[in-house]
N, C-alpha and C positions, 0 to 999 in steps of 0.2 A: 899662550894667549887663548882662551875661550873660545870657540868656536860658534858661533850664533846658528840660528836657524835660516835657511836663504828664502826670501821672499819674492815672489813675483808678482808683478803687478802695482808695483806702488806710481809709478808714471800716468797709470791709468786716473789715478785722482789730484795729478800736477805733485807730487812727493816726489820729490829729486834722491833725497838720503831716509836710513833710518833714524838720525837724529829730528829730521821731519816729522817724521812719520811719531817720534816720541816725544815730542812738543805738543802733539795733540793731547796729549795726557791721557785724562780718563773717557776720549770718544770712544765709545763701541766701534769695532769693525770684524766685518766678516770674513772669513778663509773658509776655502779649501782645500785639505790635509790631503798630502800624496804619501798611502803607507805603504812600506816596504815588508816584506815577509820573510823569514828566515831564508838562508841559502837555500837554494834549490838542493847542494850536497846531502844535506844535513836533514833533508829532507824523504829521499829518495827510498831508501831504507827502512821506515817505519811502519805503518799498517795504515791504514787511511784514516784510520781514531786515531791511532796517535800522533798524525799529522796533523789533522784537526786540531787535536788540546793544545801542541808547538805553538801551530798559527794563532789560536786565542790570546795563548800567553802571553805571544809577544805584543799581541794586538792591545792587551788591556795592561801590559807595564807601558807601552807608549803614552794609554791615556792617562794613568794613574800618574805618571810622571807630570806628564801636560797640566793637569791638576792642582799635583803639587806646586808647579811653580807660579801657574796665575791660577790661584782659589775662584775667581770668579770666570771662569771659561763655562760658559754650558753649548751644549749643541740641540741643534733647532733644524730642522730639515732638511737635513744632511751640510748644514754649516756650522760653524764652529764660532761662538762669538764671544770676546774679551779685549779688555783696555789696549787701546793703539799703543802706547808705550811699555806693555807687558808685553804685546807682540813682536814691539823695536827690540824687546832685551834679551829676549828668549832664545835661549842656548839650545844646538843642534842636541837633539831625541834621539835615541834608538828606536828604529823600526818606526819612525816617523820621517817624511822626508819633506821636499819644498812645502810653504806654503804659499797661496794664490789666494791675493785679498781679493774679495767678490765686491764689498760694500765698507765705507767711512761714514759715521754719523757727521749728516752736516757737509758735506762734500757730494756733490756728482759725478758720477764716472765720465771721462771723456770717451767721447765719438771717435776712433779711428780713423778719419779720415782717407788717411795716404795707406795704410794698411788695407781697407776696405776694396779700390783701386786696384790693388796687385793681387787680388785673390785667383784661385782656378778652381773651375765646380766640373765636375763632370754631370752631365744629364742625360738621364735613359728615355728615349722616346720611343712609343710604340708609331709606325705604320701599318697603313692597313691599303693591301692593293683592292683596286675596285677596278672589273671588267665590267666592259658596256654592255648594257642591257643582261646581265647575270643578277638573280634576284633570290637565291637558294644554291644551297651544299655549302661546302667547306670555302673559306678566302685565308688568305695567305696573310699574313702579319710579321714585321720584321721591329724586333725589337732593340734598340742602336744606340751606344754613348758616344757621345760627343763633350769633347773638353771645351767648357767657355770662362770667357775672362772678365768677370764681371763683379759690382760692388757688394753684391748679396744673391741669396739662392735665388729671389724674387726677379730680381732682374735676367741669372743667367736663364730660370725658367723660362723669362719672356725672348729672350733671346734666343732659346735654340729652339722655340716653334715656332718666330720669326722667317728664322733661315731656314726652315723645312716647310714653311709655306709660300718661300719667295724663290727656291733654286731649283735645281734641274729633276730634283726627286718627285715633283708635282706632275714635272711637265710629260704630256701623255705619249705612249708609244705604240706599233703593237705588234703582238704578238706573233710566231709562225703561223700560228693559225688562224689569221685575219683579224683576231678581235683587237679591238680599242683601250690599252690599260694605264691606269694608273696610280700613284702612291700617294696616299694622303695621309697625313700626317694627325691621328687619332687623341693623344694625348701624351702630356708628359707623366710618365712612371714613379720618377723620383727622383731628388736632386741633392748630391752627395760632395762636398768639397773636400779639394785634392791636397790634402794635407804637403805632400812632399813637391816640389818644383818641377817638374814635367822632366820625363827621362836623365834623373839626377843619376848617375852609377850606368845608365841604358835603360832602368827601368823603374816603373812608378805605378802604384795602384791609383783604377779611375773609378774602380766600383768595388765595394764589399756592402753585401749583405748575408745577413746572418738568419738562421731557424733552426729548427728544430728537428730529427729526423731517429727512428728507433735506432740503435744501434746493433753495429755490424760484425763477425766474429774478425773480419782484415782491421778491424778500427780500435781495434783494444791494444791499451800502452801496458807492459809489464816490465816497468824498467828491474 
């Protein structure tokens, strides 16, 4: 038996099955392709050109293939759009993996609801301590994530400078040295959702960010 290509997302536009989904005949819909790259083995060994022309190769018989079996596929900004029932029929690719319908002509994507609900964001907040009557030199700033459980980034952003303007981090203390301090709560940094379930295994990323940095002689890979 054939092996089709696996789709995801077809519930998002109320499609239960692919024969759904191939009923709609010739609607446009949009995906996006998750491409797979040769074996990492297979790769390991070569020169960095020649890993290169691999990855090409394999990359343009996926499309060439894709192609060949819906002639009317084109890609348009970084999506990929042809006939809903070319899509229903279309046999699993090499070096092409899921695809993830984005868009159905004629159809709306559904709202998530109960998905939306169970999300977790993590949120970086800066503090910034303020001594009384200190009005120059250096101040202290504490920059801090917090996991929140909330329907969107929007919300958990409101929520976690909520809580750092209404709990004990506000409230003033002082110092050994007499002065009057306290933490106010400056701005939200940025707000990243926690992909994985909170200490799933003991442990879960709450924050990645990514830049740019020259490179180091301890940082080079020579497999």
């Amino acid at each position: 038996m054939m092996k089709l290509t696996e789709i995801f997302g077809l519930e998002d536009f109320g499609l239960r099955s692919r024969e759904e989904l191939a009923a709609l005949r010739t609607r446009k819909v949009a995906v996006d392709i998750h491409w797979t790259t040769p074996a990492l083995g297979t790769l390991l060994h070569l020169s960095p050109r020649e890993r290169k022309r691999l990855v090409s190769e394999a990359y343009w018989q996926g499309i060439n293939k894709l192609q060949s079996l819906s002639p009317e596929a084109r890609r348009s900004r970084g999506k990929w759009t042809l006939k809903a029932e070319s899509l229903a029929k279309l046999p699993k690719i090499k070096n092409i993996g899921p695809m993830s319908l984005v868009s159905v002509q004629g159809i709306r994507k559904r709202l998530k609801r109960g998905a939306e609900a169970s999300q977790h964001f993590a949120v970086l907040v800066r503090l910034v301590e303020q001594v009384a009557g200190k009005r120059r030199g250096l101040e202290s700033t504490d920059d801090r994530t917090v996991i929140v459980r909330a329907k969107n980034a929007r919300e958990a952003k409101l929520r976690a400078d909520r809580h750092f303007r209404r709990t004990d981090y506000t409230a003033p203390y002082v110092l050994p040295s007499g002065d009057p301090v306290r933490w106010r709560p400056e701005k939200v940094l940025g707000v990243r959702r926690v992909v994985l379930d909170p200490l799933r295994d003991g442990i879960t990323t709450v924050w990645s960010q990514g830049g740019k940095r020259r490179m180091r002689p301890s940082s080079g890979w020579r497999p």
